[in-house]
C-alpha positions, 0 to 999 in steps of 0.5 A: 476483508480479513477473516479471523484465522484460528491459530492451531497450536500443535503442541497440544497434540502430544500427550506423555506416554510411559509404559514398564516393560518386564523381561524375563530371563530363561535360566540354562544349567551349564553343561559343563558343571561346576568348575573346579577351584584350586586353593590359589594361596599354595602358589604362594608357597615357593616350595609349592610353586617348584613343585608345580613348574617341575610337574608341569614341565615333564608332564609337557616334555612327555607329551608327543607334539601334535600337528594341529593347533586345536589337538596341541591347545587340548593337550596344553590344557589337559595337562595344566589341568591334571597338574594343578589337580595333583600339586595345587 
């Protein structure tokens, strides 16, 4: 005797979920303050831009050479910076 089996249908099982997940973002203040911007079209300039090279050039020739990497990096960019200070 066959008895009647009931087939089981598994897809029946599964129910759609959706769920919204909200992020909020802490907003940090930078603690290096506002960066300075320079009027980038004066490179443009060549009489602008020689002057630039020529004061960068004996900014750096002036600077003593340092034995560390992260000391000569901080010089490099010190003067970089105090030169477009000046001409930029």
């Amino acid at each position: 005797m066959l008895e009647q089996c009931e087939v089981l249908n598994c897809d029946s099982n599964h129910f759609l979920v959706k769920t919204i997940i909200k992020q909020k973002l802490i907003r940090t203040q930078n603690k290096a303050g506002k960066q300075k911007k320079w009027n980038q079209s004066n490179l443009q300039n060549p009489a602008k831009l020689n002057k630039y090279i020529l004061c960068l050039y004996n900014k750096i020739i002036g600077k003593e050479v340092q034995q560390n990497t992260e000391e000569e990096r901080k010089n490099i960019k010190e003067t970089i910076t105090e030169s477009a200070n000046e001409i930029i």
